[in-house]
C-alpha positions, 0 to 999 in steps of 0.5 A, spaced: 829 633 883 821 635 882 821 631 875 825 626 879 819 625 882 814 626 877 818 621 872 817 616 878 810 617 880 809 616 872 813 609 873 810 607 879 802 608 877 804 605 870 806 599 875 800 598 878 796 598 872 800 592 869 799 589 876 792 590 877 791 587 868 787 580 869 788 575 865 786 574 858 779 570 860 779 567 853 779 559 855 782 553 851 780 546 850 783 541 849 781 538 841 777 533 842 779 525 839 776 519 839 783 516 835 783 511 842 777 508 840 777 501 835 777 503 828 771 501 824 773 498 817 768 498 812 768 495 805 767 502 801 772 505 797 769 512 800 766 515 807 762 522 806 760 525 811 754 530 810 752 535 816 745 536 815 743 539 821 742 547 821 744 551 827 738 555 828 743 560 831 738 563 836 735 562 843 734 556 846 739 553 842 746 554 844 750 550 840 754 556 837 756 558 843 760 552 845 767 550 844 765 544 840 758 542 837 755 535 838 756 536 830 763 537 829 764 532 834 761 527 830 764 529 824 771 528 829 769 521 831 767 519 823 774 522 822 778 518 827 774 511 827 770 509 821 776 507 815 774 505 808 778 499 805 774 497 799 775 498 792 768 500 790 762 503 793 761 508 798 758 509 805 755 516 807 753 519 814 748 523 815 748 528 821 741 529 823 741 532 830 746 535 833 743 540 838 745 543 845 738 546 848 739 551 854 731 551 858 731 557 864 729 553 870 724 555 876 728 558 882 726 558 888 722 564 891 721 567 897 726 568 903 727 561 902 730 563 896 735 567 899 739 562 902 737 557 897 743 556 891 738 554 885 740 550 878 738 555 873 739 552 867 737 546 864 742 544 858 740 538 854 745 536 848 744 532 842 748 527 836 743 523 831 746 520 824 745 515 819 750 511 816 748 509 809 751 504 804 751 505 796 753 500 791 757 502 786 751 503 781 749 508 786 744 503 789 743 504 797 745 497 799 743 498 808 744 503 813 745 503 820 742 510 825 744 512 832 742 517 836 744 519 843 742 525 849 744 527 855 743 533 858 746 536 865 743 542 869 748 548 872 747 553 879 746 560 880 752 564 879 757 560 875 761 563 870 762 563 863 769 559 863 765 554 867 758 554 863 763 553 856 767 547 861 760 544 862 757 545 855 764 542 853 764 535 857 756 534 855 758 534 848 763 529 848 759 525 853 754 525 849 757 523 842 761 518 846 754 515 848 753 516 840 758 513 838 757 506 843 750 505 840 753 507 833 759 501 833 753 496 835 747 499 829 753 498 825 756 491 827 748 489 827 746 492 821 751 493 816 755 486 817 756 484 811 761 491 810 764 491 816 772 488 816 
């Protein structure tokens, strides 16, 4: 009777223990598309994309630590919008910027402070590229550039899966800012490949 007891004081706490388990606090996020938008049909044989931007990989930048960064949400919007239906010729697109920038922002001090639910941080991203045109002799025929930055500031307190949501919707603003201003550099500048 004794180890009756025991075996069920053993299964009891073991109960308690899956109960008291938290969640897997590892989010997803849905992968971002921008297959939606009007392709962009372009009179080349080949479209490139080259990300030239280095992700200094330490403070105050913080693009790594995002679900996604503004610069493979420029390589997703390449991917889902420009299309290439020539028979010569290739365009480039060069990544240029593609920064998320956290910057520490001042609370408020004294007793007011205590009551005072401050914005701490300050996140500003960034998506910049350069559309270029060569000919099929490797000559640059025109190019058309676009850059877009926003930024959104966060509130003492906020949790991890809550800063990663704000870094993942001001990325996907930003690039959809991106990729209106590119459509109208592209349609201005580049005409002439535009189909």
């Amino acid at each position: 009777m004794l180890t009756d007891r025991r075996g069920f004081l053993v299964l009891a706490g073991a109960g308690l223990l899956v109960a008291c388990e938290t969640p897997n606090p590892i989010q997803t996020f849905p992968q971002l598309s921008f297959a939606g938008q009007n392709r962009i049909r372009l009179n080349v044989a080949t479209i490139e994309v080259v990300d030239e931007y280095r992700m200094p990989l330490k403070e105050p930048y913080v693009e790594h630590r995002a679900p996604i960064n503004p610069s493979a949400a420029i390589e997703r919007w390449a991917a889902d919008v420009l299309q290439a239906v020539g028979t010569d010729g290739k365009a480039v697109l060069r990544i240029t910027d593609g920064s998320l920038v956290e910057t520490p922002l001042q609370g408020t001090e004294g007793l007011k402070g205590l009551v005072t639910t401050d914005q701490t941080e300050r996140y500003d991203a960034s998506a910049a590229a350069v559309l270029e045109i060569y000919n099929s002799g490797g000559a640059p025929m025109g190019q058309a550039e676009a850059k877009a930055t926003r930024f959104q500031t966060v509130e003492e307190g906020i949790s991890l899966n809550q800063r990663e949501r704000v870094w993942y919707r001001l990325v996907e603003d930003t690039v959809l800012d991106f990729s209106r201003s590119m459509e109208v550099a592209i349609r201005t500048y580049l005409t002439a490949y535009v189909r």
